[in-house]
C-alpha atoms as an extended CHARMM CRD file, in Angstrom:
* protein
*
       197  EXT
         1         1  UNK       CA            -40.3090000000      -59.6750000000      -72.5520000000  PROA      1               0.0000000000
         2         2  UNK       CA            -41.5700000000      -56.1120000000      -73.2020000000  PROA      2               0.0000000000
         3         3  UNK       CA            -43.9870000000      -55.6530000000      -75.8930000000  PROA      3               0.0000000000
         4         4  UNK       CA            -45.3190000000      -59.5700000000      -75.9020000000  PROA      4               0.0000000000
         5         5  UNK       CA            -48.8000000000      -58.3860000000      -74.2100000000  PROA      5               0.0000000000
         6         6  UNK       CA            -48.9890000000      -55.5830000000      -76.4580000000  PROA      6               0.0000000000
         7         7  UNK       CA            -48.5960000000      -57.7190000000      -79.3610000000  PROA      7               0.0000000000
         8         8  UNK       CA            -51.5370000000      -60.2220000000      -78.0150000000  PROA      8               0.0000000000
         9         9  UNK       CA            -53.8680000000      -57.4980000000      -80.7570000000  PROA      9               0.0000000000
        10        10  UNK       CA            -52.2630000000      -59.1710000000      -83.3490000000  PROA      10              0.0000000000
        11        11  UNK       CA            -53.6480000000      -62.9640000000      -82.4570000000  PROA      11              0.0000000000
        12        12  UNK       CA            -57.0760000000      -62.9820000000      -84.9850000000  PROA      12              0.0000000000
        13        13  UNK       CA            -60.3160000000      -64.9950000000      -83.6110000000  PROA      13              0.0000000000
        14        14  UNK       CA            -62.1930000000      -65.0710000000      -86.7160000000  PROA      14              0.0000000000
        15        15  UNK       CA            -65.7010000000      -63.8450000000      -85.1880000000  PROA      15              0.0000000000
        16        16  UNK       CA            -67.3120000000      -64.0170000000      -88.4760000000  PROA      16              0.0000000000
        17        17  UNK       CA            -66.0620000000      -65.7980000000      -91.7230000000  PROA      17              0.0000000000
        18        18  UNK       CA            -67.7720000000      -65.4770000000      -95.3010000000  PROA      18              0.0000000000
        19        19  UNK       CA            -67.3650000000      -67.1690000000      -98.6260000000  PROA      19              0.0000000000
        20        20  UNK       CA            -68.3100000000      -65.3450000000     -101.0590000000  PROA      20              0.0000000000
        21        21  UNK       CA            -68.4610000000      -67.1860000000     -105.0490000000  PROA      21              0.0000000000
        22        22  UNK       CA            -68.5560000000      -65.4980000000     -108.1900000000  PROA      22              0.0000000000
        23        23  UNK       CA            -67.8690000000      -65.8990000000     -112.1030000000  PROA      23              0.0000000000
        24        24  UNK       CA            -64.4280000000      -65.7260000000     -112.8660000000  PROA      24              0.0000000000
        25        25  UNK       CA            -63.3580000000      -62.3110000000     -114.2460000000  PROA      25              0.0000000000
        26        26  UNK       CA            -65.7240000000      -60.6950000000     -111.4820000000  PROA      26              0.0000000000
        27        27  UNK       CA            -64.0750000000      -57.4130000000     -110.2810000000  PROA      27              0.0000000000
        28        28  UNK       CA            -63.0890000000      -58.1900000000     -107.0270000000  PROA      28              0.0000000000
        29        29  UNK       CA            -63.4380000000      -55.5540000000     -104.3040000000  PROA      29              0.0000000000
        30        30  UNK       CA            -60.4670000000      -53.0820000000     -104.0070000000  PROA      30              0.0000000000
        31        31  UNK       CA            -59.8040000000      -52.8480000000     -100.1180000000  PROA      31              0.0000000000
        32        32  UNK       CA            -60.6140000000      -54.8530000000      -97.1960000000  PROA      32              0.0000000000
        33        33  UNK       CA            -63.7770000000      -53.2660000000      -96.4220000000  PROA      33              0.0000000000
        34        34  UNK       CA            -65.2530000000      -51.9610000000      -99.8680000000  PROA      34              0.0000000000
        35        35  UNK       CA            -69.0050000000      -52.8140000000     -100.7780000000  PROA      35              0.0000000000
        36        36  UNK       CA            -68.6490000000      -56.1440000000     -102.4550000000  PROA      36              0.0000000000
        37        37  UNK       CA            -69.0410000000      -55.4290000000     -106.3400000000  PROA      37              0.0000000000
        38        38  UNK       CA            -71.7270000000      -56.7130000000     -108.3210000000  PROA      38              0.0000000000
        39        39  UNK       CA            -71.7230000000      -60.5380000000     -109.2740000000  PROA      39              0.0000000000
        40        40  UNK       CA            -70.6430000000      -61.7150000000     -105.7470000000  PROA      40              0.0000000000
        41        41  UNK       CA            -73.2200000000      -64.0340000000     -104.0980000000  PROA      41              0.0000000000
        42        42  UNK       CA            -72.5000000000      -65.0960000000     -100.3950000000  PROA      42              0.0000000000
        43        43  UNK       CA            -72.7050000000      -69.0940000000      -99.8140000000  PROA      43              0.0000000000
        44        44  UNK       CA            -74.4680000000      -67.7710000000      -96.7840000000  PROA      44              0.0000000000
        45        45  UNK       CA            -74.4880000000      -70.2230000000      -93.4290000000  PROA      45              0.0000000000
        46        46  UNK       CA            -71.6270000000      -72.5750000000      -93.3860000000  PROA      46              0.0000000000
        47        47  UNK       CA            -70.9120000000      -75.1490000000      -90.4470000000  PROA      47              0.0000000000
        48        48  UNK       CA            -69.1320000000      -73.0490000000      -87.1460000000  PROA      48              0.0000000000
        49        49  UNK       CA            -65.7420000000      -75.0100000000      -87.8700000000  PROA      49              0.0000000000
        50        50  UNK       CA            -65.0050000000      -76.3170000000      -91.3650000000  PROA      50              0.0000000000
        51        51  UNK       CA            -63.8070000000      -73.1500000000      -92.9380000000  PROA      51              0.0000000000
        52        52  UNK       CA            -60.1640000000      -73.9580000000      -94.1920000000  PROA      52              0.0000000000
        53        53  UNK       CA            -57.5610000000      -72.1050000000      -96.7200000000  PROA      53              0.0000000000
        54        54  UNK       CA            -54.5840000000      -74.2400000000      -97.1150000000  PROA      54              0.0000000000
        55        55  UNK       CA            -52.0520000000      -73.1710000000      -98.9400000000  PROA      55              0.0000000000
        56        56  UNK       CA            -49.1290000000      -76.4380000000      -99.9410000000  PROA      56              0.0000000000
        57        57  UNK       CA            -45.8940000000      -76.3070000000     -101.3880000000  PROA      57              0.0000000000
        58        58  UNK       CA            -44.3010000000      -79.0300000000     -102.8290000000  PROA      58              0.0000000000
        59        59  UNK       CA            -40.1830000000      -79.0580000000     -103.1260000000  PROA      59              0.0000000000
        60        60  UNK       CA            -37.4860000000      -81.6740000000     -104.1020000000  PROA      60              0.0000000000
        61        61  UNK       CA            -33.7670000000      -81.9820000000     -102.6740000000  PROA      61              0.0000000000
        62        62  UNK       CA            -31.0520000000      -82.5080000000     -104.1700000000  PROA      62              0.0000000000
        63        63  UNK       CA            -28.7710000000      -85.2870000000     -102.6610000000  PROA      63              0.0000000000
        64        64  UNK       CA            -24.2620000000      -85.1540000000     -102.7400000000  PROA      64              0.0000000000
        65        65  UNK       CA            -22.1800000000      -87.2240000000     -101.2740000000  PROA      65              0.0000000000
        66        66  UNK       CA            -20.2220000000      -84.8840000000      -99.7630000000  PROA      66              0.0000000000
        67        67  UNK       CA            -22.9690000000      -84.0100000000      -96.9390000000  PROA      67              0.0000000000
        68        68  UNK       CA            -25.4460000000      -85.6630000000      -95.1460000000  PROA      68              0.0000000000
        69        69  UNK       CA            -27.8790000000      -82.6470000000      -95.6900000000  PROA      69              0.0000000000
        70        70  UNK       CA            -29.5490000000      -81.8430000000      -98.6260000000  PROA      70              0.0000000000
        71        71  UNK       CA            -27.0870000000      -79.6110000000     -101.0080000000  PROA      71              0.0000000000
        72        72  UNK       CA            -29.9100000000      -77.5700000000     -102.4690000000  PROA      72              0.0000000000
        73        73  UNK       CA            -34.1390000000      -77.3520000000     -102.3370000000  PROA      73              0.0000000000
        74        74  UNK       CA            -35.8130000000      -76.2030000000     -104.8600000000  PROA      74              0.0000000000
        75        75  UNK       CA            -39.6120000000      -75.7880000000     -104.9980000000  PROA      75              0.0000000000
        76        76  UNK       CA            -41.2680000000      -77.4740000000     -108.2430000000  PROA      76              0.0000000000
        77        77  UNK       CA            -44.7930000000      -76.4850000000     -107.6290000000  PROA      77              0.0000000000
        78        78  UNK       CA            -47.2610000000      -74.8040000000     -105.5270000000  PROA      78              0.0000000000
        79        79  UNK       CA            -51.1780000000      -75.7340000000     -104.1460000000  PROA      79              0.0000000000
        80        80  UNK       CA            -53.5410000000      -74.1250000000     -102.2580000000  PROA      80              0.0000000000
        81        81  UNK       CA            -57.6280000000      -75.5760000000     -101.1090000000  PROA      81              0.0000000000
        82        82  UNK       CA            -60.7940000000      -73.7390000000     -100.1240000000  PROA      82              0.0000000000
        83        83  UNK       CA            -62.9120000000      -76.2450000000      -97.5220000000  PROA      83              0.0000000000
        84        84  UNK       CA            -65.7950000000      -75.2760000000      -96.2570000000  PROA      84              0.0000000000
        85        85  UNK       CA            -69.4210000000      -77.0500000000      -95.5920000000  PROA      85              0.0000000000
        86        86  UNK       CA            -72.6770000000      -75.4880000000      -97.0610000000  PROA      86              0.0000000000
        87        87  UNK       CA            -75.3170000000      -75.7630000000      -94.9440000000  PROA      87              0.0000000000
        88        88  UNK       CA            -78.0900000000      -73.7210000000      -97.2520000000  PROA      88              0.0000000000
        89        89  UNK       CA            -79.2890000000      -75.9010000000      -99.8870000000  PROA      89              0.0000000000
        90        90  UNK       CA            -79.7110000000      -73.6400000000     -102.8240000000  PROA      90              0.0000000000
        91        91  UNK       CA            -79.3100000000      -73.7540000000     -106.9560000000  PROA      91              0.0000000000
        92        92  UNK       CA            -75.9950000000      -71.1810000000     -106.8150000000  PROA      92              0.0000000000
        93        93  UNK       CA            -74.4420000000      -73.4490000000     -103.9540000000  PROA      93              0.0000000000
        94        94  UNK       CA            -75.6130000000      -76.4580000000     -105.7250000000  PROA      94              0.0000000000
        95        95  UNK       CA            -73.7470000000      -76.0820000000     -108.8780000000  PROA      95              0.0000000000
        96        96  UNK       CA            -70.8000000000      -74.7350000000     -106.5320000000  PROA      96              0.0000000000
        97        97  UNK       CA            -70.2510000000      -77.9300000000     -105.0380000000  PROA      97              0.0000000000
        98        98  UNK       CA            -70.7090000000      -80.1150000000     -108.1970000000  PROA      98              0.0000000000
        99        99  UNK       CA            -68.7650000000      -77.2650000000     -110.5100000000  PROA      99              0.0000000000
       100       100  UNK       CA            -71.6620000000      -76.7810000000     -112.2920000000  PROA      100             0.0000000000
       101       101  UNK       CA            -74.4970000000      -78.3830000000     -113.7200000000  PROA      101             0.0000000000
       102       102  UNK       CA            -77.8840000000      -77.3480000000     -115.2220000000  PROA      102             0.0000000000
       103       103  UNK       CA            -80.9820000000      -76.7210000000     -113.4150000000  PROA      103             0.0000000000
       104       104  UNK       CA            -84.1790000000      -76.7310000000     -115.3350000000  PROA      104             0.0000000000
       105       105  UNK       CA            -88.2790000000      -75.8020000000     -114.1450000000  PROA      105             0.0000000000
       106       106  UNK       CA            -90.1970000000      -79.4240000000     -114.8000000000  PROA      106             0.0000000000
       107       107  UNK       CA            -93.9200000000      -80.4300000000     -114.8150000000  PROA      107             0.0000000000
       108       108  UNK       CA            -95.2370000000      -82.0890000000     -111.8510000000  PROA      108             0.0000000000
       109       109  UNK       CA            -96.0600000000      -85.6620000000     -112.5650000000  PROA      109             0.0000000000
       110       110  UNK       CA            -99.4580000000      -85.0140000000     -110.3620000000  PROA      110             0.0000000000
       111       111  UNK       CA           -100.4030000000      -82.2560000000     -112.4200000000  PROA      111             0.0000000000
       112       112  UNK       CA           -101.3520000000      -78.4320000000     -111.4430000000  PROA      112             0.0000000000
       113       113  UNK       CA           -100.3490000000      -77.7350000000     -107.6970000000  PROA      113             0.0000000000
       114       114  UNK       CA            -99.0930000000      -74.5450000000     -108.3210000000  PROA      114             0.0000000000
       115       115  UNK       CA            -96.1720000000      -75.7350000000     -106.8140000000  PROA      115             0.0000000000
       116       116  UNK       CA            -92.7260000000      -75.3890000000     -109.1510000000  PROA      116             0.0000000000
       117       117  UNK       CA            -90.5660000000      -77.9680000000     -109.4580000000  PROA      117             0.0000000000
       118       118  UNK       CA            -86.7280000000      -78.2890000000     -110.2450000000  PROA      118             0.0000000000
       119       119  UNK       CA            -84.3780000000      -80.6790000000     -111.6910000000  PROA      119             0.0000000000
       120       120  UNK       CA            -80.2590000000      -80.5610000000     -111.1520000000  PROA      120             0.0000000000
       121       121  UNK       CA            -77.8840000000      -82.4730000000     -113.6630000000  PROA      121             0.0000000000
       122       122  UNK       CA            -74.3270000000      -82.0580000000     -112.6710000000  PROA      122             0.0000000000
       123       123  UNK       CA            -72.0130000000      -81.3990000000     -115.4120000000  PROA      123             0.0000000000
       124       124  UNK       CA            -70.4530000000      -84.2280000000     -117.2160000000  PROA      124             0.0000000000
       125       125  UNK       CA            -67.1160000000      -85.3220000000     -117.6790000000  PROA      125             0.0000000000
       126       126  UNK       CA            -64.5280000000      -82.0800000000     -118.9040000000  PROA      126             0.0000000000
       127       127  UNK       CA            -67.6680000000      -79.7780000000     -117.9320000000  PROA      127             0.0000000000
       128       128  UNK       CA            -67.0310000000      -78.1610000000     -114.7500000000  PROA      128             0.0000000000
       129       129  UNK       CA            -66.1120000000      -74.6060000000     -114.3920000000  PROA      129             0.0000000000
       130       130  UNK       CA            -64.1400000000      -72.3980000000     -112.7740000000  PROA      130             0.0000000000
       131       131  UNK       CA            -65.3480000000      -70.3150000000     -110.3540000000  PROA      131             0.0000000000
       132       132  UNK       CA            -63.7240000000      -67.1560000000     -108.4440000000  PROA      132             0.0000000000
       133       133  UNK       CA            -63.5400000000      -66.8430000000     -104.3750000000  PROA      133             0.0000000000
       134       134  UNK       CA            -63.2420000000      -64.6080000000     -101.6270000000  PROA      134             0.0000000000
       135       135  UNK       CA            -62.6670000000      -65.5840000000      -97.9820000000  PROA      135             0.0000000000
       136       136  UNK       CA            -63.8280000000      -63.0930000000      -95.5410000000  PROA      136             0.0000000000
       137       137  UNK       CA            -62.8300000000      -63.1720000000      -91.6980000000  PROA      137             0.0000000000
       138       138  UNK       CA            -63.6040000000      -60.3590000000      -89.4540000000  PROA      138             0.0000000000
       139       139  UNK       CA            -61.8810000000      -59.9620000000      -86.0060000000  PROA      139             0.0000000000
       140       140  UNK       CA            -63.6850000000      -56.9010000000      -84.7850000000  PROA      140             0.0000000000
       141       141  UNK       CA            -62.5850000000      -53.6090000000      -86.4890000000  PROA      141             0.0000000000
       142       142  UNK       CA            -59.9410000000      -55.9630000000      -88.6350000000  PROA      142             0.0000000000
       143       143  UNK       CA            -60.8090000000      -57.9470000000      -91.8190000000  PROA      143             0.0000000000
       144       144  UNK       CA            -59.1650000000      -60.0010000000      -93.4900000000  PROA      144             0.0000000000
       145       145  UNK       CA            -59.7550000000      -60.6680000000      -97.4100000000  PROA      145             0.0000000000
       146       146  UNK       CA            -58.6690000000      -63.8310000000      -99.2460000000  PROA      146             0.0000000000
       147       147  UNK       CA            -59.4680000000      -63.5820000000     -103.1110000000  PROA      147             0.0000000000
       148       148  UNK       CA            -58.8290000000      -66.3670000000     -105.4510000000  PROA      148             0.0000000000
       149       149  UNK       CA            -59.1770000000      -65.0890000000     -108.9150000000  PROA      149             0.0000000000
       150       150  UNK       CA            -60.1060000000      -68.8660000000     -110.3270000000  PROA      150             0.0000000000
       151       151  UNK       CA            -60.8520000000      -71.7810000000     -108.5770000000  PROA      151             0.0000000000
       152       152  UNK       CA            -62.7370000000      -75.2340000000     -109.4300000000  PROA      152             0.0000000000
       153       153  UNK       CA            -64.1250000000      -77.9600000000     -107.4940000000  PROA      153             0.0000000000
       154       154  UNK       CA            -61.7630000000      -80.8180000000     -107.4370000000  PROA      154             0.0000000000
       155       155  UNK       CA            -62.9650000000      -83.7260000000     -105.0780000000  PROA      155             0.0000000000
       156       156  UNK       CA            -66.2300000000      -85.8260000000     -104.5600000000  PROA      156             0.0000000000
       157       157  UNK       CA            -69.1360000000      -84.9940000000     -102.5860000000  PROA      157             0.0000000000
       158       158  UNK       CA            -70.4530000000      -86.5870000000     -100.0760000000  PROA      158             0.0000000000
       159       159  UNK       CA            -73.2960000000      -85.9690000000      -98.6470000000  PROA      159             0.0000000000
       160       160  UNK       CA            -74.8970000000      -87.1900000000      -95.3340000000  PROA      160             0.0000000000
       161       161  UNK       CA            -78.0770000000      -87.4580000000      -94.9610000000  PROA      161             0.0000000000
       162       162  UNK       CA            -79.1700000000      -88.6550000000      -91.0820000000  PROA      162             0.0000000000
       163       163  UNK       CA            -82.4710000000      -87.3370000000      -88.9170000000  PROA      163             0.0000000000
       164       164  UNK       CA            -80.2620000000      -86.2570000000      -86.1010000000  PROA      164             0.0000000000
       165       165  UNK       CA            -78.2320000000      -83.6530000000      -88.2260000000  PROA      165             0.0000000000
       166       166  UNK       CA            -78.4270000000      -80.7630000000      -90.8500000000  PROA      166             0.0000000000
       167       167  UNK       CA            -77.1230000000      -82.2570000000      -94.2120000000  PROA      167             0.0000000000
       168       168  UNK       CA            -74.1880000000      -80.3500000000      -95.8470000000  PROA      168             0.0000000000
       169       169  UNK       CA            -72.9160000000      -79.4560000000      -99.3890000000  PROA      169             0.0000000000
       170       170  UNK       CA            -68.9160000000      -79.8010000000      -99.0000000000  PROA      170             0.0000000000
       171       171  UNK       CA            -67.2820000000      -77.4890000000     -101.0050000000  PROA      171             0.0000000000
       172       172  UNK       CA            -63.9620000000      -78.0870000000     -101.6900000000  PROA      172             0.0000000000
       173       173  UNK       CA            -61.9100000000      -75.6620000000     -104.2610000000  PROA      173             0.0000000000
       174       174  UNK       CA            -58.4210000000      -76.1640000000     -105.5100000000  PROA      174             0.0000000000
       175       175  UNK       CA            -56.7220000000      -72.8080000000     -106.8610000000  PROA      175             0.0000000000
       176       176  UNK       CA            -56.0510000000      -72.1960000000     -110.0110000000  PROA      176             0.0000000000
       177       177  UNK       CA            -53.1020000000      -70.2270000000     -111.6830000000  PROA      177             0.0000000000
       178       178  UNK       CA            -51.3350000000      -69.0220000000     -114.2200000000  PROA      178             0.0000000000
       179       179  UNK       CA            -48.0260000000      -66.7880000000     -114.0760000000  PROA      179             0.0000000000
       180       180  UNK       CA            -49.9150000000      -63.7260000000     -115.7070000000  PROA      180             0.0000000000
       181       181  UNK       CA            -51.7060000000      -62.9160000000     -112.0570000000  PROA      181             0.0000000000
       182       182  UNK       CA            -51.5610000000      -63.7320000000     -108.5580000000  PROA      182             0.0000000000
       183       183  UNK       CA            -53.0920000000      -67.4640000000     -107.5060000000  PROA      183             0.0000000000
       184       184  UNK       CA            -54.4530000000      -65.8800000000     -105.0570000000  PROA      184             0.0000000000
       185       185  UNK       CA            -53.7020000000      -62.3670000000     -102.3280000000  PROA      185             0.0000000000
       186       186  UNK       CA            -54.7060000000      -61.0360000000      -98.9580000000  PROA      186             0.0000000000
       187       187  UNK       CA            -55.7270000000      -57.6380000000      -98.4100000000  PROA      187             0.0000000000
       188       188  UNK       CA            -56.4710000000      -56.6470000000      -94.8110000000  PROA      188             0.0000000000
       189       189  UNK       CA            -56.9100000000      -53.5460000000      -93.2460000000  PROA      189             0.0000000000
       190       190  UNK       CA            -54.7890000000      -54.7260000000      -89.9610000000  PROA      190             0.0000000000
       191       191  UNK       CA            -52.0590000000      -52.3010000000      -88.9560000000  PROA      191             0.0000000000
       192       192  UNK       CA            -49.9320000000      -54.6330000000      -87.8630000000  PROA      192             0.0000000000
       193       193  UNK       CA            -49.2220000000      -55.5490000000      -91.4540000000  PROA      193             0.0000000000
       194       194  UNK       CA            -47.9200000000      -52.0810000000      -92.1570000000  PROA      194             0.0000000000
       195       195  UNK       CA            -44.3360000000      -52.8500000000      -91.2330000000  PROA      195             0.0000000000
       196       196  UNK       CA            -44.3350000000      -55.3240000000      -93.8860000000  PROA      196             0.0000000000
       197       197  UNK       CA            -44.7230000000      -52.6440000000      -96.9470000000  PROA      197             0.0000000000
């Protein structure tokens, strides 16, 4: 069919994919390719294939016994995940992955060394924090944007620690939202999106 080969531009292959974290209330960038603004940090290296963004809704049926088919769906509620595994070990990324925490300098046991060391308590019960995100993926001249305006770490981590392997922080943020502002919004510079507006 005519334009099918021409329209092979629009399949993405993310080359390159960020995360980038920051405080919520951060100004997030205003384009697809704008300078990220000040108070972003990047996560930096993350495994090659455990970036996800899923995005869930949840909807109920109503039954009649006049049809066999639902007579109506309606969607109650709405969910969308960040996954993605750290593989720099690092105080921001640490208190990323455990929502928090406090890290404080401590005296070494040994004495003088000159050599600093660090200790990490993760937040306690009703203390984690929200955190905003943005998803980067870049296909060549085309980027793609996700930004999640809050978002808190929601699940366990695990963390394996074998000789044979690099160990990872999982990160794994659930969205947050409210009905003053968007969950969460793409922005792209892709042309292919233009026919949408």
């Amino acid at each position: 069919m005519a334009g099918e080969i021409t329209n092979a531009t629009q399949i993405v292959v993310p080359a390159r994919t960020r995360l980038w974290l920051a405080v919520v209330g951060t100004e997030a960038p205003g384009d697809a390719t704008d300078t990220m603004p000040e108070g972003w940090f990047s996560v930096g290296l993350t495994t090659e294939d455990s970036l996800k963004f899923n995005e869930e809704p949840q909807f109920e049926q109503v039954k009649s016994a006049q049809t066999d088919f639902p007579s109506r769906t309606f969607q109650t509620s709405d969910s969308a995940t960040i996954e993605v595994d750290l593989q720099q070990w690092n105080a921001k990324n640490f208190k990323a992955v455990f929502g928090g925490g406090v890290i404080s300098e401590i005296t070494p046991a040994a004495g003088g060394t000159g050599v600093k060391h660090y200790k990490f308590a993760p937040p306690r019960i009703g203390g984690r924090t929200e955190i905003a995100a943005l998803i980067e993926v870049i296909d060549g001249a085309k980027v793609y944007r996700y930004v999640v305006p809050r978002a808190m770490q929601m699940e366990g981590v695990q963390t394996d620690l074998q000789k044979a392997k690099e160990s990872v922080l999982p990160l794994r943020l659930a969205v947050q939202g409210g009905d003053d502002a968007d969950a969460w919004y793409l922005i792209t510079n892709d042309p292919a999106f233009a026919e949408a507006a």
